[in-house]
N, C-alpha and C positions, 0 to 999 in steps of 0.2 A: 346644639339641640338639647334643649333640656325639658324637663317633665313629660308628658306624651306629645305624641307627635304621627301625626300618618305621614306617608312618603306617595303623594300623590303624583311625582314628578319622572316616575321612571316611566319612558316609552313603551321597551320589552324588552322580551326574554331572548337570551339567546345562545343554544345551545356553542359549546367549544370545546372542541378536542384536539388536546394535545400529545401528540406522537411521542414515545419513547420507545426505541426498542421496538418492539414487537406491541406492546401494549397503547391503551389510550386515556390517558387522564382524561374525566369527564370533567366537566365544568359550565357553571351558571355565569351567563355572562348580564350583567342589569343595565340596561343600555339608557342615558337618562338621554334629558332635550339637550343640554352643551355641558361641557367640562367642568366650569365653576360646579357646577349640581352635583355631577360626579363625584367631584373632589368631595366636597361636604358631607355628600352622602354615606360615602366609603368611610371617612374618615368616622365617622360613628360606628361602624362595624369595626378597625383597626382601635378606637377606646377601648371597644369590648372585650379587646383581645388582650391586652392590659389590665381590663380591672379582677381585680379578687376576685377569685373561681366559687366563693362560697355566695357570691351576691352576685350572680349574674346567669341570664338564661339565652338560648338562642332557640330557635327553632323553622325547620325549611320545612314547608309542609303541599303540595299539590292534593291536592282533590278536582273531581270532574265535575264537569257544571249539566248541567241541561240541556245543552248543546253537544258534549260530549269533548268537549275540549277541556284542557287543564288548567287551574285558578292556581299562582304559584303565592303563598303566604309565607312571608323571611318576618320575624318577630325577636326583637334584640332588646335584650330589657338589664340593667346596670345601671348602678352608682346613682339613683334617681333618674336615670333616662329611658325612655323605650320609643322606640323605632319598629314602625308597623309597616312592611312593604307590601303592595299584593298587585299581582300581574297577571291577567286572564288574557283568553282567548289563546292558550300556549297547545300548538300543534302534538297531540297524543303519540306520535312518531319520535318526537323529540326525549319527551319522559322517557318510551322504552328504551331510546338509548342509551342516558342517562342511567337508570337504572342497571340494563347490562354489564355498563363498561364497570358499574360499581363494585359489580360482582367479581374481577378480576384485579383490584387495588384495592387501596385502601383508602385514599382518602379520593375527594372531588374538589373542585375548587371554585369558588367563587371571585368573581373576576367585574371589573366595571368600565363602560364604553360611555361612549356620547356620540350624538350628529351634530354633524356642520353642512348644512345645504344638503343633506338629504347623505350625505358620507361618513358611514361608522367609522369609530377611532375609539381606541382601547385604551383604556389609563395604562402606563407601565408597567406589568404585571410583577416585575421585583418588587415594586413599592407596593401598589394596591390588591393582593391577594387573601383570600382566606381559606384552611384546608378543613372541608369536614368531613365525616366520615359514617355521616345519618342523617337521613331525609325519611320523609312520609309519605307516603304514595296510597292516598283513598282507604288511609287509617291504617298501614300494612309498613312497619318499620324497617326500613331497607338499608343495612350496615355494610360498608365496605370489608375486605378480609384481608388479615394480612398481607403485607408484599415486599418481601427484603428486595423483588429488584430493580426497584426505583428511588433514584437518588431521592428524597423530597427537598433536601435543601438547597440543591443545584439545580431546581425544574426550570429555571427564569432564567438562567446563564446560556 
């Protein structure tokens, strides 16, 4: 993917929580239409993660819509490329959990599925992961907070 590019291809959103201990890693799950998509799609967010930290920008952004449901904007800009993803109709129950769990870790993660026949399937989350630890919520900057006690490099094992 190169120069701009919207990402029209992802189905939805979908919340996941992952157990450790007592606590709950939040996480963005971007569920596309099949795997090949996936694959591609992710792998533009894993360049990112690569390229030089002075030339590069992300941004996870929800705002509420008219409807009162959540419009989720993921915005990936590097090395001449940018990646514009945006997912509406996202259930407001979901955000506040999102939100919560953020408030007891530090980071959340971002994670990528596909359907086959109507059946979600998760990309391998050792390989396809990303950790952040700031999102936007209706212009209201929402940072995770420290947390020595979770492993982050062993969450996928």
């Amino acid at each position: 993917m190169s120069d701009s590019e919207r990402n029209e291809s992802v189905v939805r959103f979908r919340y996941v929580g992952i157990k450790i201990n007592k606590l709950e890693i939040p996480g963005i799950c971007l569920t596309y239409s099949d795997r090949p998509t996936a694959k591609r799609m992710f792998k533009v967010i894993q360049r990112y993660i690569t390229s030089p930290a002075e030339r590069r920008s992300m941004s996870v952004v929800f705002s509420t819509d008219r409807q009162g449901r959540f419009v989720l904007e993921i915005g990936v800009m590097f090395a001449g490329t940018s990646l514009n993803t945006s997912v509406s109709g996202i259930d407001p129950a979901l955000v506040k959990q999102l939100v919560a769990a953020l408030r007891h870790v530090t980071y959340y993660v971002i994670l990528a599925g596909y359907e086959v026949d109507g059946n979600f399937e998760l990309l391998p989350p050792k390989a396809f992961h990303l950790f952040r630890s700031s999102l936007v919520v209706d212009g209201a900057l929402i940072e995770g907070v420290p947390n020595t006690a979770v492993d982050w490099d062993r969450i996928f094992e």
